[in-house]
C-alpha positions in Angstrom: 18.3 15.7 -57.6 19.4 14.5 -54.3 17.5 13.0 -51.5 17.6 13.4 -47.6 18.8 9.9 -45.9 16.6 9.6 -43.0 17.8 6.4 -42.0 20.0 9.1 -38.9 16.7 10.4 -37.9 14.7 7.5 -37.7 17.9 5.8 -35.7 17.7 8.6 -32.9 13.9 8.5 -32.9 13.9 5.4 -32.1 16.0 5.3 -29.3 15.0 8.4 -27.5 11.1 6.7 -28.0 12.8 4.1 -25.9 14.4 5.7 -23.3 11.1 7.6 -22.7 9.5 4.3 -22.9 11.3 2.8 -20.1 11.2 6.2 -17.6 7.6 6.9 -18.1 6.7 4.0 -15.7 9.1 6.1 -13.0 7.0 9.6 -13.9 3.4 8.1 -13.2 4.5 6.7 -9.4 5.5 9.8 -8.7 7.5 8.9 -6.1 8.8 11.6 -3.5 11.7 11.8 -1.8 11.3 12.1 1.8 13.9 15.2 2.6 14.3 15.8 6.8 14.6 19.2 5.9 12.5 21.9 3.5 11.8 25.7 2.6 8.2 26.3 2.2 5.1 28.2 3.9 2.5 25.7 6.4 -0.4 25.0 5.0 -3.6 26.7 6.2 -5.3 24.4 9.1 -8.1 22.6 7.9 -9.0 18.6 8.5 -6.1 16.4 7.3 -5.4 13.1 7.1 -2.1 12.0 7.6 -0.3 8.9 8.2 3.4 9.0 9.9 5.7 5.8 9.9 7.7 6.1 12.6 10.9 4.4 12.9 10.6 0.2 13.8 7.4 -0.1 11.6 5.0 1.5 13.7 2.1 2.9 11.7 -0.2 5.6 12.9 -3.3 7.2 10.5 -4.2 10.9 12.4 -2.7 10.0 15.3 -4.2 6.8 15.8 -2.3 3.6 16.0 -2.5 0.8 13.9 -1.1 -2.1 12.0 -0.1 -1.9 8.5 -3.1 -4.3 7.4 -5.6 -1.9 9.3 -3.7 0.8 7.4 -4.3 -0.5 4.2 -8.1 -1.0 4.6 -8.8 2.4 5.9 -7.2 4.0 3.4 -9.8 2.1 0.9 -12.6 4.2 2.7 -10.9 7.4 3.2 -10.1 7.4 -0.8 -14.0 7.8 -1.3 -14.0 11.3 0.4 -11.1 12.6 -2.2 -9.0 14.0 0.4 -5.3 15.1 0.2 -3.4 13.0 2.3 0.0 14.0 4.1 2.7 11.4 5.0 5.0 12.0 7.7 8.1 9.4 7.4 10.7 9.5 10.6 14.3 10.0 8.7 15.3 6.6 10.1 12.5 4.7 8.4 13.8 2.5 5.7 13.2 4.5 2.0 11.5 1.0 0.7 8.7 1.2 3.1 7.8 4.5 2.4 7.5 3.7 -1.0 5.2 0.6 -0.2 2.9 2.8 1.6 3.0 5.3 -1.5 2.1 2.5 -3.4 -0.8 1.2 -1.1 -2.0 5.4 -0.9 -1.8 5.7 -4.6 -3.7 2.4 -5.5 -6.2 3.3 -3.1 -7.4 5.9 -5.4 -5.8 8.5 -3.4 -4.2 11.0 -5.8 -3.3 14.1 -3.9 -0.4 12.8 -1.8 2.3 15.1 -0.1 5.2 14.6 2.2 5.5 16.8 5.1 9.1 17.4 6.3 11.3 19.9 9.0 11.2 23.3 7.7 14.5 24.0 7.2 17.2 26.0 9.3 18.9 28.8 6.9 22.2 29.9 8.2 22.2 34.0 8.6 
């Protein structure tokens, strides 16, 4: 009787447990990609908290000025109230800060993060 070689099988396994391996890390930041344009509906008005970078490293948290540091420290205290929080990044601002500040959001605890962009134009 003959058997079924599943040296092929174990082969491909093993690589595709590897690539998912290495891009899992990339899934759990979940990084978003600030777009300066978007289709979509607003969101019902209700108390937000955003934070906008605007362009030459200027850091404001609902309007408020502040430094980066300050930034950081608040967003330790706004992560106990669980709220979703919306980040406003100017076009022009460097991609690698905005993903620091996603960074500083997300290990503040802060896990309902969105990125508000421009509505979109649509040609008629």
């Amino acid at each position: 009787m003959s058997e079924i070689n599943v040296t092929p099988l174990v082969d491909v396994m093993l690589v595709l447990l590897i690539i998912f391996m290495v891009t899992a890390p990339l899934l759990q930041q979940g990084i978003d990609v600030n777009l300066p344009k978007a289709k979509g509906r607003e969101l019902p008005a209700e108390e937000r908290v955003t934070i906008v970078i605007k362009k030459g490293n200027q850091f404001f948290l609902n309007e408020t000025a502040m430094s980066r540091d300050a930034l950081v420290k608040k967003l330790a205290a706004i992560s106990k109230q669980n709220p979703q929080v919306f980040l406003k990044a100017d076009r022009d601002v460097p991609y690698g800060v905005v993903a620091e500040i996603m960074g500083e959001i997300k290990e503040a605890g802060i896990e309902k993060l969105g990125m508000v962009t421009e509505p979109s134009i649509s040609m008629q």
